[in-house]
N, C-alpha and C positions, 0 to 999 in steps of 0.2 A: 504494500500500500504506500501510497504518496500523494501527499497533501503538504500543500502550504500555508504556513500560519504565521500571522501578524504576531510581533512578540511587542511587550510592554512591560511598563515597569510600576508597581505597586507598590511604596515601600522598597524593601529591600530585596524583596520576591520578586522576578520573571517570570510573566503569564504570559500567555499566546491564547492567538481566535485563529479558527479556519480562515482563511484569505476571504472563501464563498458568502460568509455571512457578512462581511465589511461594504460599508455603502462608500464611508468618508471619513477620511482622518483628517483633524482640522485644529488650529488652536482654541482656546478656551474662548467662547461667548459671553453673555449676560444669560444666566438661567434662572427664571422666572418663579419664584419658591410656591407650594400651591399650599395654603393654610392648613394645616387639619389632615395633610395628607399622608400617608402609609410612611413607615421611614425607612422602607428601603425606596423610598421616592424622590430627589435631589427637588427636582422643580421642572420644567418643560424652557424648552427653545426650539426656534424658528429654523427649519431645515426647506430652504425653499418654498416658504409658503407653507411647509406641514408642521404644524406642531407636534415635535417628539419629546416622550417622557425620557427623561435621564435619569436614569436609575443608580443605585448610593451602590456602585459593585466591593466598596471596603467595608459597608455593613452586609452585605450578603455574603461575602466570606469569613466573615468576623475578622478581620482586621479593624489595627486599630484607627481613630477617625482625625482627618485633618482638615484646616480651610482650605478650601481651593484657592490656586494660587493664579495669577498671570502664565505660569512658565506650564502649567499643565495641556492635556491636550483631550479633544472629544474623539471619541472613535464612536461612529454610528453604524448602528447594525441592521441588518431584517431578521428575526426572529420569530418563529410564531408567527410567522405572515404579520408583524408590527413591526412597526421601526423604534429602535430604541436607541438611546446614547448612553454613554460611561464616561466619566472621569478619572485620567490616567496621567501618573506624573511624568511620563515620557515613554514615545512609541519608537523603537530603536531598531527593526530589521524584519525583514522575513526571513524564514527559516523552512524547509522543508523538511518534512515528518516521513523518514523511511524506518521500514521494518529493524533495520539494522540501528538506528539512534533512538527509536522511541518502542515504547511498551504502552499497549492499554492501560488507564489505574484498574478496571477493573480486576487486575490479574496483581495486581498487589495490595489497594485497599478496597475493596467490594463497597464498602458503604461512603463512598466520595463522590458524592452527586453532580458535582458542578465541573468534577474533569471528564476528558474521555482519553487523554493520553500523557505519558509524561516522557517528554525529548531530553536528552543528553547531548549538551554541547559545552563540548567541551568539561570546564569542571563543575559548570552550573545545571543543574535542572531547570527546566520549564514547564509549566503545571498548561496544559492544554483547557480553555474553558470550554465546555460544551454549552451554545447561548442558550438551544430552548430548556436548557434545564434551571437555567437562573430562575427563575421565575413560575411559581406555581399559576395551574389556569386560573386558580380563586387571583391570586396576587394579578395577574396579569388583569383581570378583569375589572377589580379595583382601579386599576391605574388607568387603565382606560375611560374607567366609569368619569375619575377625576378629571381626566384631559376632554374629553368631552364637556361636561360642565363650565371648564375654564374656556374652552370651545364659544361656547354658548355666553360664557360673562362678556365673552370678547366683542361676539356680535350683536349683545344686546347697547354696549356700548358704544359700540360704532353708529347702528339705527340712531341712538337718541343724541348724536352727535350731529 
């Protein structure tokens, strides 16, 4: 098997996405905090006209939490047939995943839900994310419910404007 994967940096950890799931890697925006909303839910921003949820991926890993900074960067995805974004403190190469460098996690931690492979390059690991697993259908639908609503605040403002 051979697949390419976006790598980034979290912290002190190197994660990777499939190249397939990536829409746009871009530096860090204005994102739009949404009151009352799930906390693995950053706030939304503007992707060409679509409002995408960007999603806390250092609380759904449990990682620890920082402010977002100038120097970070968005990587938007499709997911779950949604488009979503992350916050990442730097996206630094692609890599490609051969049978020979990388291993399933399943074959080493069975209950690691959010990988699906871990590469070895060189003397560092790279923990593979599998996107539709970040997000539960209930969570997903949450988030949507949310972006919809702010959807809807948006254009009720616009009308009475």
């Amino acid at each position: 098997m051979t697949a390419n994967y976006l790598v980034f940096k979290l912290g002190e950890n190197e994660y990777a996405i499939q190249l397939g799931y990536v829409k746009k890697v871009s530096q860090i925006v204005e994102i739009s905090p949404i009151p009352k909303g799930p906390k693995n839910l950053i706030g939304l921003i503007n992707v060409h006209g679509q409002i995408t949820p960007v999603i806390n991926l250092r609380f759904i890993l449990g990682l620890k939490e920082r402010e977002i900074n100038l120097n970070d960067q968005l990587i938007i995805i499709e997911s779950n047939k949604s488009g979503l974004a992350f916050v990442v403190d730097q996206v630094s190469e692609i890599v490609p995943a051969y049978d020979e460098n990388s291993i399933p996690v399943k074959n080493i931690v069975p209950e690691a839900k959010f990988f699906e492979r871990v590469i070895k390059e060189e003397e560092n690991f790279i923990y593979c994310i599998h996107p539709d697993s970040l997000l539960t259908k209930s969570e997903l639908q949450k988030i949507n419910q949310k972006v919809k609503e702010e959807y809807e605040k948006i254009e009720r403002q616009i009308i009475a404007s």
